[in-house]
Structure formats: C-alpha cells, structure tokens
C-alpha positions in Angstrom: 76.9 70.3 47.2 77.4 73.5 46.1 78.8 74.6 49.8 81.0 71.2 50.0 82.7 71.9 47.3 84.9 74.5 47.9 85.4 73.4 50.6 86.9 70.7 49.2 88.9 72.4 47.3 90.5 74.2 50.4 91.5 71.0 52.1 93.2 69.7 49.1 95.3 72.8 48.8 95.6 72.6 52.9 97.0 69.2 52.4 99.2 70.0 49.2 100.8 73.0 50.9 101.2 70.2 54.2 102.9 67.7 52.2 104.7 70.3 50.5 106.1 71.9 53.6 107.5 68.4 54.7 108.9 67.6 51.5 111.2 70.5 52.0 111.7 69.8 55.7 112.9 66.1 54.7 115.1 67.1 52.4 116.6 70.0 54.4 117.3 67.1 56.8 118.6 65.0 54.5 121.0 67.7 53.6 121.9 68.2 56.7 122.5 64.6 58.0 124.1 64.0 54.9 127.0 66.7 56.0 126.7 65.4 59.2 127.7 61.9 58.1 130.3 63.5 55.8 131.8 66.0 59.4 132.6 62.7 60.8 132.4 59.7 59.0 134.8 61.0 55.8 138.0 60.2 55.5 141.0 63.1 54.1 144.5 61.9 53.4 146.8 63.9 55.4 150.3 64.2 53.7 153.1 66.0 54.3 155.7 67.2 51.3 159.4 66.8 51.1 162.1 69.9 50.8 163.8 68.2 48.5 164.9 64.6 47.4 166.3 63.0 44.8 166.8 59.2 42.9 169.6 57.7 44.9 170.8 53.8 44.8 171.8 52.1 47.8 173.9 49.3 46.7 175.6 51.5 44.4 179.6 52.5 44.9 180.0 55.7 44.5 182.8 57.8 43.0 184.4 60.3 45.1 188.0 62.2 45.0 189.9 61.8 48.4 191.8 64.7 48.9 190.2 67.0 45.6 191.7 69.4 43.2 191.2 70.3 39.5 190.0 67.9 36.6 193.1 67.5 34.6 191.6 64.6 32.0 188.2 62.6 31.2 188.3 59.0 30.4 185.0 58.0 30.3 181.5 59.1 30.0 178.4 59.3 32.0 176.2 56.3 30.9 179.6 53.7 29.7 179.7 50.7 30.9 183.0 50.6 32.7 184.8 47.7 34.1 186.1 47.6 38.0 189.6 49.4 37.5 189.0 51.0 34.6 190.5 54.5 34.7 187.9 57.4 35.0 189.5 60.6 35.5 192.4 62.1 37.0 192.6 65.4 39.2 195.4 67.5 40.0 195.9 68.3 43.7 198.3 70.0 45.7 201.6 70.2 45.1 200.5 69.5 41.6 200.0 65.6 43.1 198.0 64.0 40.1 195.1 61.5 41.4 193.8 58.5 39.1 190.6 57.7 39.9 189.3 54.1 39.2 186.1 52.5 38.9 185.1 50.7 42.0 183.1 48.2 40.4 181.6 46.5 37.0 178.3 48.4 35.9 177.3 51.4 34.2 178.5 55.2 35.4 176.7 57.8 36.3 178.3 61.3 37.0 176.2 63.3 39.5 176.7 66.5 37.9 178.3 67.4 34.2 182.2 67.9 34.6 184.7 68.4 32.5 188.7 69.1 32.3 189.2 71.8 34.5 186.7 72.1 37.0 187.2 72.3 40.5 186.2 69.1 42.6 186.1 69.1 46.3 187.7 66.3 48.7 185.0 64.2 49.4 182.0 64.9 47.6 180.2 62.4 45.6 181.3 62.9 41.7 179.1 59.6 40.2 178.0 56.0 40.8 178.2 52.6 39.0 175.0 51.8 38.6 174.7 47.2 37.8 174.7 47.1 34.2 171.6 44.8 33.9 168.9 46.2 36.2 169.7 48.9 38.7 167.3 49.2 41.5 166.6 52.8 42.3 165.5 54.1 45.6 164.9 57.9 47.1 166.2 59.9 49.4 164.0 62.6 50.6 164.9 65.8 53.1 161.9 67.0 55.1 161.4 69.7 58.1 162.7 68.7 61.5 159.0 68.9 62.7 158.1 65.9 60.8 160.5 63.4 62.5 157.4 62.1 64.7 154.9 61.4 62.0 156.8 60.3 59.4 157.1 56.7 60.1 158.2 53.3 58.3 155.4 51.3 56.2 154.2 54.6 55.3 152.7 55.2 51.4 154.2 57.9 49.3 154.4 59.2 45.9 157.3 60.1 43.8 157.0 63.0 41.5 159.6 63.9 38.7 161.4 66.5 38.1 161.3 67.1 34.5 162.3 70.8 35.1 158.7 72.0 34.2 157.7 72.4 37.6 154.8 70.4 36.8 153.7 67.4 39.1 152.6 65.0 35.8 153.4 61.9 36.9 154.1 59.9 40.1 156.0 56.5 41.1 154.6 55.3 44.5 156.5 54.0 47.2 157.1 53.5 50.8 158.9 54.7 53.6 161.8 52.4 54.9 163.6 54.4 57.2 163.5 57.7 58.9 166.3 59.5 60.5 167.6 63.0 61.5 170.4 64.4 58.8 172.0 66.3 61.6 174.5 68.1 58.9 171.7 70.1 57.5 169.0 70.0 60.7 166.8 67.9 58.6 165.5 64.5 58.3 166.1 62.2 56.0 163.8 59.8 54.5 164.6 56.8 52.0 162.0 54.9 50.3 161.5 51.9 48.1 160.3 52.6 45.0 157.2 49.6 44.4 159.0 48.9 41.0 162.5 49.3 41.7 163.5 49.0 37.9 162.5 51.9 35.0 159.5 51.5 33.5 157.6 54.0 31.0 157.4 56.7 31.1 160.1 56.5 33.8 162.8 54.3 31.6 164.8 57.3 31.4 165.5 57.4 35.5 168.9 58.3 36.5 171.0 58.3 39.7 171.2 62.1 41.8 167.8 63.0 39.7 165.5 65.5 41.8 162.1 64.9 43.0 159.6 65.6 45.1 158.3 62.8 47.8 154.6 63.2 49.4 154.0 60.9 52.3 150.5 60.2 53.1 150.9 60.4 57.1 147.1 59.6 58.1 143.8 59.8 57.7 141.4 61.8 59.8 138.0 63.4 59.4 137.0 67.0 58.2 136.0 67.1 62.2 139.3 66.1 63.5 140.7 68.5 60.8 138.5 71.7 62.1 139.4 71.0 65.4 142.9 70.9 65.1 142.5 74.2 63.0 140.9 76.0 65.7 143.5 74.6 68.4 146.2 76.2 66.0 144.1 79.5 65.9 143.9 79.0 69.8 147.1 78.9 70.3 148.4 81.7 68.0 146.7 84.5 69.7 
C-alpha cells in the first residue's frame, strides 16, 4: 500500500493538471467564438451627420421684402399674434420708394433673425414666418455633403439635436426622413424631415422657426466584419 499510494497521489495531480488544461482551452474558445459571433453576427448603426440644419415649417408663409432696402419702422414683434394684413414693417428702397410690408396670414410671427430700424435687408431673402397661432407643426431642413445623396433615403430614422449654443448634444427629437434632394445653389443636399411629435413638448416647448440644429440619420446597419472590410478597401484604395 505503501507503493500505491503515491502513486495515487500522481494521477490525481495528472488528472487535476488535465482537467485544468482544458478548462482553460474551453474557455479560450469560448472567448474566441464569442468574438467570432460578435465579427459577424453584431449589428453597428451607421449614420451619417448633417452640415447644418435648422427648424423650418412647411406650411408656413413666409415674410420676405421684394425689391429690399433699409428698415425705416417696426410695427410688430417677433412672437405677436398678427392678423392677415396687419402692417409689419416698412423699408425704404431706391429712389427713397417706401415698401409696407403686410402679414400674409393670421398666426403668430416669427422674424428669422433680430432686426431693427435701420438695417439693411436684401431683396428676397426670408425676414420671418407666421407660424398658426394654435399649434404650429415644425419640421427640419438639413444640408448634408453631396456624397450622401445615394444613401440618404426616405423612411429613414434620425435624430434632432438642439442647438442651445453650448455645443453640447443634450437632447434629441427623433424623426424621419421625407424627402431628399440636391440644393444645387450651394452643391449640397437637402434633407427635410418630420419631426415624430410635430408640436413642442418639454423640454422642447421653447422651439422656434429658423432655429439651428444638427440632424443624424441612421443610414444602416452592418457588422463590425462588413465595417473592417470596407476599412481595408478604403486603405486599398488610398495608396
């Protein structure tokens, strides 16, 4: 007994060290078919940012000065309801040729910018909107790179961010994308979407029409495979 014993002992340890050995083999497999699974089987989001964009309203008449010139007088304020033909502002063109500018429709107005007696407007350009006075519907207009015209499509999910002139990305309204088209004046494309709740709600109440923000579309959803690949073609093709 005295000879059996030890060598007892040396096949338990021979087993232990065995059993031990493919502990650590099954879990270095399981490791490794777990980032296998993950390679491509896992899903990223894909999204693609916007150069600019800003709170817009489709159905909205807008304000603009024909011909421009300079501010001469104010008659109402941003955020005043205002009745269709009420009397805005006037502006002093050429020839000292005084424009009266009228509002367009009943609702609430919205200058774009802040103006006051005196400043220069140009022909043309958008000075405000009348916004409905009991809900108005906001939607977004977005500018992104030429490059995106092809996967940037409608249906698509997005998210809003406003700018509260922080710079930070604190909150988001989603949407989606309703139409896509080229903006040839700037060689851009333009993108509106539908905000899922049309109408202000908190922390948003304060919402107003020409506000900027940022849009993110999520384009599609590929593996970290797909995504290394495509990496390596870019790498490819740069040298």
């Amino acid at each position: 007994m005295s000879s059996a014993f030890p060598e007892t002992l040396r096949a338990l340890r021979a087993e232990r060290s065995t059993q031990s050995a493919c502990s650590h083999c099954a879990s270095r497999c399981s490791s490794w078919s777990g980032w296998v699974l993950w390679l491509f089987f896992a899903l990223i989001t894909v999204s693609l940012a916007s150069q600019s964009g800003q709170i817009t309203n489709q159905d909205a008449p807008v304000i603009t000065s024909p011909d421009g010139g300079r501010l001469a007088a104010l008659h109402a304020q941003s955020g005043q309801l205002v009745r269709q033909g009420d009397l805005l502002f006037e502006i002093v063109g050429e020839n000292d040729w005084r424009q009266r500018i009228r509002a367009p429709a009943d609702g609430q107005l919205q200058f774009l910018s802040s103006i006051a007696p005196g400043v220069n407007i140009q022909g043309g350009a958008i000075i405000g909107v009348v916004l409905p006075a009991d809900t108005p519907r906001y939607t977004v207009a977005a500018l992104f790179p030429p490059a995106t015209l092809s996967r940037i499509q409608p249906d698509m999910r997005a998210r809003v961010y406003i700018d509260d002139g922080s710079g930070l990305r604190l909150s988001y309204l989603p949407a989606t994308v309703v139409q896509v088209a080229p903006d040839t004046n700037r060689e851009q494309i333009r993108v509106l979407l539908a905000l899922d709740t049309p109408t202000p709600q908190p922390p948003h109440t304060a919402l107003r029409y020409g506000q900027p923000v940022q849009v993110v579309v999520a384009v599609e959803q590929v593996s970290p495979l797909v995504l290394a690949l495509r990496a390596a073609g870019q790498l490819i093709e740069a040298q």
